[in-house]
PyMOL commands that place a pseudoatom at each C-alpha (Angstrom):
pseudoatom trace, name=CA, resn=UNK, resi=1, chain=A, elem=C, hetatm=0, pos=[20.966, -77.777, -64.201]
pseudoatom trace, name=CA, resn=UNK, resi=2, chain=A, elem=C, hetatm=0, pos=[24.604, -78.089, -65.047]
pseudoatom trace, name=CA, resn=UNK, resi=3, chain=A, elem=C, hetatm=0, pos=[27.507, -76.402, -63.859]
pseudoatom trace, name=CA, resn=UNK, resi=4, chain=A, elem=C, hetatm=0, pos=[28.572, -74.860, -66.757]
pseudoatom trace, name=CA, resn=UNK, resi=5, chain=A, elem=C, hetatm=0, pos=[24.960, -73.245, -67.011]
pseudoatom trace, name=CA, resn=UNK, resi=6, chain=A, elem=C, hetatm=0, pos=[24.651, -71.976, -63.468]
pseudoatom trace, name=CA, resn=UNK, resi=7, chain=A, elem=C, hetatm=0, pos=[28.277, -70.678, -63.666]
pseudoatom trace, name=CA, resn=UNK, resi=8, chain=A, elem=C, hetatm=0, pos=[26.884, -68.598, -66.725]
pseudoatom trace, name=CA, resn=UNK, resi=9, chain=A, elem=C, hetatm=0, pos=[24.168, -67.746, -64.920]
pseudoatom trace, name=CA, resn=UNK, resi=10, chain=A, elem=C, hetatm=0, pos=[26.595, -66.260, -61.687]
pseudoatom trace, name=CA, resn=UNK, resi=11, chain=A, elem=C, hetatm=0, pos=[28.433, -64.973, -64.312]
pseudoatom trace, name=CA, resn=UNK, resi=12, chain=A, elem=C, hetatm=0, pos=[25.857, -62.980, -65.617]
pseudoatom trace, name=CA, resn=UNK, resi=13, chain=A, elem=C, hetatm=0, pos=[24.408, -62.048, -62.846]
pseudoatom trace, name=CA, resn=UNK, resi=14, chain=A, elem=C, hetatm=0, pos=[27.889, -60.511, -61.572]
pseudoatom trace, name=CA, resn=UNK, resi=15, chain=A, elem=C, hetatm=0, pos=[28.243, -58.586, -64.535]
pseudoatom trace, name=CA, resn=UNK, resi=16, chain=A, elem=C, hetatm=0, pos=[25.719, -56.166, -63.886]
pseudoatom trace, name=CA, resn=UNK, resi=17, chain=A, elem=C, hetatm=0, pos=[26.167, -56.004, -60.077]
pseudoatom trace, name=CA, resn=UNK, resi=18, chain=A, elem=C, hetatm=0, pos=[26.721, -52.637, -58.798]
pseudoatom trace, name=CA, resn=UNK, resi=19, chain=A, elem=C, hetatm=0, pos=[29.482, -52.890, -56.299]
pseudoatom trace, name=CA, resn=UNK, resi=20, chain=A, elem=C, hetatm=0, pos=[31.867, -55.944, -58.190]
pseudoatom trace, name=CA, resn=UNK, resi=21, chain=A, elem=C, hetatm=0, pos=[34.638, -54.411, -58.591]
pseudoatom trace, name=CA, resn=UNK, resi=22, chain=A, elem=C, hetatm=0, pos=[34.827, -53.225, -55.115]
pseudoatom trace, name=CA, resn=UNK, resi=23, chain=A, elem=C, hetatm=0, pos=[34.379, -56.742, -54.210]
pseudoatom trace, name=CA, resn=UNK, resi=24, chain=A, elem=C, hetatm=0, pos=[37.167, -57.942, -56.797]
pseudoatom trace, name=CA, resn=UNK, resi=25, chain=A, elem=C, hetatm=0, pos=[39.426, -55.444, -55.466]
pseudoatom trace, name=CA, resn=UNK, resi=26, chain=A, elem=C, hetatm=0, pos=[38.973, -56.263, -51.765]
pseudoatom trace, name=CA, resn=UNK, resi=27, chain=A, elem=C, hetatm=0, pos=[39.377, -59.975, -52.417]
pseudoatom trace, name=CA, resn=UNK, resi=28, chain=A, elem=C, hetatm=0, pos=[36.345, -61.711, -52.288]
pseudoatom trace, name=CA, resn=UNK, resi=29, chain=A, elem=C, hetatm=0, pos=[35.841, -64.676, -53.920]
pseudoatom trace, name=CA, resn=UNK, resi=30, chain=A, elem=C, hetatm=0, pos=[32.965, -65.541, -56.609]
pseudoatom trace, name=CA, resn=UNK, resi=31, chain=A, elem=C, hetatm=0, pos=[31.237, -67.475, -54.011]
pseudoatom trace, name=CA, resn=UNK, resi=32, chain=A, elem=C, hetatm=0, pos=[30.706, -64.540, -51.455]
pseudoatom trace, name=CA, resn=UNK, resi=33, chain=A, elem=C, hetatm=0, pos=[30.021, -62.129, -54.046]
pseudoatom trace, name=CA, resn=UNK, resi=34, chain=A, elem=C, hetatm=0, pos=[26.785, -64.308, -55.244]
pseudoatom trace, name=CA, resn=UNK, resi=35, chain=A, elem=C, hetatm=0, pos=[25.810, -64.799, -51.678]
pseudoatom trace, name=CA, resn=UNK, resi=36, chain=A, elem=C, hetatm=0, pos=[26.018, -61.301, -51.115]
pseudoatom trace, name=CA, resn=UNK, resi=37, chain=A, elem=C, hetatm=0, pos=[23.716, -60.292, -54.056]
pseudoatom trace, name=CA, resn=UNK, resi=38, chain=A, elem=C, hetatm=0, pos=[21.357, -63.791, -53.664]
pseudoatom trace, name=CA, resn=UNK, resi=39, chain=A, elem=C, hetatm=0, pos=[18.263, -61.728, -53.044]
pseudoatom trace, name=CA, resn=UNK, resi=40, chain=A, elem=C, hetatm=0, pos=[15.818, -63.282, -55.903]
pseudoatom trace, name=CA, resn=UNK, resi=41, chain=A, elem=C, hetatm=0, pos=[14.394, -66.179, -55.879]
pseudoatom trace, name=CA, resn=UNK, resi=42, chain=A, elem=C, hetatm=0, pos=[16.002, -66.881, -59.457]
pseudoatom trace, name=CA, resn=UNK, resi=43, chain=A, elem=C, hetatm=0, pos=[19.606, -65.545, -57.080]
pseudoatom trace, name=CA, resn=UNK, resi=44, chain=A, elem=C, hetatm=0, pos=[19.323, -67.832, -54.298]
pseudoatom trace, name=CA, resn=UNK, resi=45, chain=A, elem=C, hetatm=0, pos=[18.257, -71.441, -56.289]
pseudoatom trace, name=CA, resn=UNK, resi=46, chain=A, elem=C, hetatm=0, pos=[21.249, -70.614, -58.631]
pseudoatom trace, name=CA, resn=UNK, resi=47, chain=A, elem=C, hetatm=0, pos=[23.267, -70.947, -55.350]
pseudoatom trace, name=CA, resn=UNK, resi=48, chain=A, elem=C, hetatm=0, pos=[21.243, -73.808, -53.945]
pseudoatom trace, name=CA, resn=UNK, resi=49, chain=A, elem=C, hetatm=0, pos=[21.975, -75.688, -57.679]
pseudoatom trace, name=CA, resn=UNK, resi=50, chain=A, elem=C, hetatm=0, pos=[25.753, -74.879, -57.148]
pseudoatom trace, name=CA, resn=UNK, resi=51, chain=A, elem=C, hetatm=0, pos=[26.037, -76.193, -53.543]
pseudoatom trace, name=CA, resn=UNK, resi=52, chain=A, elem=C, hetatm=0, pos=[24.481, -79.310, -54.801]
pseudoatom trace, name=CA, resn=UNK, resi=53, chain=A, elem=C, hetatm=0, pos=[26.585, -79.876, -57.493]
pseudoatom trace, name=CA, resn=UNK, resi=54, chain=A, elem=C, hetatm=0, pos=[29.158, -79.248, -54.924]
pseudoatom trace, name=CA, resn=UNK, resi=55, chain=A, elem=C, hetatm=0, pos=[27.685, -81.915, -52.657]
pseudoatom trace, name=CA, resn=UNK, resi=56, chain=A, elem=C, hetatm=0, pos=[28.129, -84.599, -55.707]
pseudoatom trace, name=CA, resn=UNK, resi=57, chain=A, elem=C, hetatm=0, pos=[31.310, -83.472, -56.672]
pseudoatom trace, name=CA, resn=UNK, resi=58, chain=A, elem=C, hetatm=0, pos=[32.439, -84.226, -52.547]
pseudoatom trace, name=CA, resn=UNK, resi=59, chain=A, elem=C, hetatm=0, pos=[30.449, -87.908, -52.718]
pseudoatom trace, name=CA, resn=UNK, resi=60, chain=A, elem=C, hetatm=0, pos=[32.646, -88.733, -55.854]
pseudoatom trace, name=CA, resn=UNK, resi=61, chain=A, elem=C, hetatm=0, pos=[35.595, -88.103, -53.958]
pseudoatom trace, name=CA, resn=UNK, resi=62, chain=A, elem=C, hetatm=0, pos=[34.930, -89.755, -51.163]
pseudoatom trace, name=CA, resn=UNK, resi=63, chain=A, elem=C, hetatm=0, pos=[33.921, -92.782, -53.119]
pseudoatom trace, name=CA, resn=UNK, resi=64, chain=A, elem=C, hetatm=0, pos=[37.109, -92.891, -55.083]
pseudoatom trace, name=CA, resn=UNK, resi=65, chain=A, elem=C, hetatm=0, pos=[38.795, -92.713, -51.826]
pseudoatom trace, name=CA, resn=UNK, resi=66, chain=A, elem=C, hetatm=0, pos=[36.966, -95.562, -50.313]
pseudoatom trace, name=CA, resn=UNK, resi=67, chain=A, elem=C, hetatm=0, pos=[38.045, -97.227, -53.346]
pseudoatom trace, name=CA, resn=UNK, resi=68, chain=A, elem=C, hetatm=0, pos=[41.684, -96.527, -53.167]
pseudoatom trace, name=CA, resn=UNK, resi=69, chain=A, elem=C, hetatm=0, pos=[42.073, -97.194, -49.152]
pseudoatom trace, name=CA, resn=UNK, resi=70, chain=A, elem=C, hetatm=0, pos=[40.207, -100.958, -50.362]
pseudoatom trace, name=CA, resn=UNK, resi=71, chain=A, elem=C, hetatm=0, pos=[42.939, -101.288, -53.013]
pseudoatom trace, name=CA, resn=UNK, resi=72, chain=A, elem=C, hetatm=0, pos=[45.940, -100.312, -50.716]
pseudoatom trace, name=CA, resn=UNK, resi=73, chain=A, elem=C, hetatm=0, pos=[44.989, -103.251, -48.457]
pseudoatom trace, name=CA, resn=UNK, resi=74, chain=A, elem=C, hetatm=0, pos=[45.996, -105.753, -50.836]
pseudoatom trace, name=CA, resn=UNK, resi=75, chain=A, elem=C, hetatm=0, pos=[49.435, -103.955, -51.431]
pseudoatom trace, name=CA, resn=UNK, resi=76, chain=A, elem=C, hetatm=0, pos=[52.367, -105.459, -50.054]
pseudoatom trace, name=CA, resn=UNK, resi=77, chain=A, elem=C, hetatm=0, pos=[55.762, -104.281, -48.933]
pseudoatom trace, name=CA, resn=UNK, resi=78, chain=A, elem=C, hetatm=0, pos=[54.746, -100.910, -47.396]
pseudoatom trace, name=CA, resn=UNK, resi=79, chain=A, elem=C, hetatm=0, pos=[52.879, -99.261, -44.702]
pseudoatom trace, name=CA, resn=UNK, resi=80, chain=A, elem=C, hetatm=0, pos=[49.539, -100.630, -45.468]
pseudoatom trace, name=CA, resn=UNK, resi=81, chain=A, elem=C, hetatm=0, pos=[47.693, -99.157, -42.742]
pseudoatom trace, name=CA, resn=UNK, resi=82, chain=A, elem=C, hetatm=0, pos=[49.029, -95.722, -43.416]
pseudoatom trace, name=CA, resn=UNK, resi=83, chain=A, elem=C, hetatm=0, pos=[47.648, -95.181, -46.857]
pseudoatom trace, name=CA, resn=UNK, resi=84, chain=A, elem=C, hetatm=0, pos=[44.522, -96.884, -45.657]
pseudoatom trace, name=CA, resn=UNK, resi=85, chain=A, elem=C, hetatm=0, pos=[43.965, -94.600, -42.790]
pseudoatom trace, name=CA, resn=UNK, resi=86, chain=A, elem=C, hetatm=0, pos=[44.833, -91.594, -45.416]
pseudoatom trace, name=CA, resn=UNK, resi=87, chain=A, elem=C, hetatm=0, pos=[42.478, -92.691, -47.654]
pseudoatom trace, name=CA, resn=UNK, resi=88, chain=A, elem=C, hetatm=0, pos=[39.634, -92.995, -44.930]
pseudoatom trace, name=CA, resn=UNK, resi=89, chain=A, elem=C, hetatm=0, pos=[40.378, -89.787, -43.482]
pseudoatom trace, name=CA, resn=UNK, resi=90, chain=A, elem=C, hetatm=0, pos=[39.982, -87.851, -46.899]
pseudoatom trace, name=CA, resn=UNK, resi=91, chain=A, elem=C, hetatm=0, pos=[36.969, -90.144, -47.555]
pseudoatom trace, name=CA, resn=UNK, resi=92, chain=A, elem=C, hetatm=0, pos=[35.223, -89.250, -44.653]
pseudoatom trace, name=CA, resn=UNK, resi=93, chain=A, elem=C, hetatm=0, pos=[36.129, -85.171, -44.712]
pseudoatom trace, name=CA, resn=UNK, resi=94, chain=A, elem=C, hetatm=0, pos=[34.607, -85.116, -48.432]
pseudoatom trace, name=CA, resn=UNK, resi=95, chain=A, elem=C, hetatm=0, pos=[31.274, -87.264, -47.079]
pseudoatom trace, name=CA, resn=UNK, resi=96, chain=A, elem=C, hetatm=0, pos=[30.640, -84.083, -44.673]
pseudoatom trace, name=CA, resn=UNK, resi=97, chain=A, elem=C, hetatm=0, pos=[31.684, -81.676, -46.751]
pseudoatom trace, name=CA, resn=UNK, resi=98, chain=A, elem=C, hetatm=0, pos=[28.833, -83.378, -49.155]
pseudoatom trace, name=CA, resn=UNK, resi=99, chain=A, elem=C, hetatm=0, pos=[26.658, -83.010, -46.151]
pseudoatom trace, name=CA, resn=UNK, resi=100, chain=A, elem=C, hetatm=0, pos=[27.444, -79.285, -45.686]
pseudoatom trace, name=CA, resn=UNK, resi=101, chain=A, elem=C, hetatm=0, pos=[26.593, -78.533, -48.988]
pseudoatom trace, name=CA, resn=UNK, resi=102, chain=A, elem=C, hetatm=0, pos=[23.671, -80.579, -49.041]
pseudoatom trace, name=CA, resn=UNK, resi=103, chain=A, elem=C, hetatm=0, pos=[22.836, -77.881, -45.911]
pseudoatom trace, name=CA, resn=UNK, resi=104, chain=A, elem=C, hetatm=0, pos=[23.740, -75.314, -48.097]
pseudoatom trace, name=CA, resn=UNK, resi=105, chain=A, elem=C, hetatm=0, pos=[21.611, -76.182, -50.944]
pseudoatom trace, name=CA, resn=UNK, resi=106, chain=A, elem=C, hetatm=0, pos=[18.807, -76.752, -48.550]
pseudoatom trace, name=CA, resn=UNK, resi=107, chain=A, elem=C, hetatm=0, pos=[18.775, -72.872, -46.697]
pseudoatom trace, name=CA, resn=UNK, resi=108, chain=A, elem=C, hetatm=0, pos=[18.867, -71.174, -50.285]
pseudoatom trace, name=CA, resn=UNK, resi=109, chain=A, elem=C, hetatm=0, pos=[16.246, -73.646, -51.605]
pseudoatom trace, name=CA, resn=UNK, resi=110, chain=A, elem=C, hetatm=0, pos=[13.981, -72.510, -48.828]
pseudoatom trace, name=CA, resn=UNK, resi=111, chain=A, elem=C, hetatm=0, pos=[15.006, -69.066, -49.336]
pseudoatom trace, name=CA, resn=UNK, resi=112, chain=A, elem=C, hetatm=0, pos=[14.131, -69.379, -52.880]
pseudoatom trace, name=CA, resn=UNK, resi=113, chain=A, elem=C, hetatm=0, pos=[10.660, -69.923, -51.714]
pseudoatom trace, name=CA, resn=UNK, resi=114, chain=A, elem=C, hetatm=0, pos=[10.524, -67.012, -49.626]
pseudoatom trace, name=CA, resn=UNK, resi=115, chain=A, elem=C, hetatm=0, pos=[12.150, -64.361, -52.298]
pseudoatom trace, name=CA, resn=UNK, resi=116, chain=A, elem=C, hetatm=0, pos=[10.129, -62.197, -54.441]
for i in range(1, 116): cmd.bond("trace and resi %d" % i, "trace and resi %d" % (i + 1))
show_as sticks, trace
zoom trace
């Protein structure tokens, strides 16, 4: 499913929540607002489709990151190992982030199952 269609689907969902615009007013992001209302089956693998979209999103980083730390050890005339370690670090944050989301996806998959 793409983003843009489970984003409409959130979307849509949200506008015909009871309780929104208490939510909107106290703060809350999209994110817990959905979680909040995920009680459907139809509620909780629109999350689990998100969170993996988020998990790809994270692995592209991290790729392009392990890509630029490569390309900074051929530079010359600067602090090589600098950008290289920079590069790694970010590389290696997004890879578990991917795995957190991957988690993510995973509980509201199973709740999905479970859900009326």
């Amino acid at each position: 499913m793409s983003r843009n269609l489970v984003m409409a689907l959130l979307l849509g969902t949200l506008a015909f929540a009871p309780g929104l615009a208490t939510a909107q007013e106290e703060g809350a992001s999209l994110e817990e607002v959905v979680a909040e209302m995920a009680d459907t089956k139809a509620g909780h693998q629109a999350l689990a489709n998100y969170y993996t979209e988020k998990a790809g999103a994270a692995r592209k980083l991290a790729a392009r990151h392990h890509s630029m730390h490569r390309a900074y050890l051929g530079g010359k005339g600067m602090n090589k190992q600098a950008f290289v370690n920079h590069c790694k670090r970010i590389a290696e944050q997004q890879e578990a982030m991917a795995k957190e989301y991957d988690a993510l996806a995973k509980l509201h998959e199973d709740e999905a199952k479970k859900a009326p």
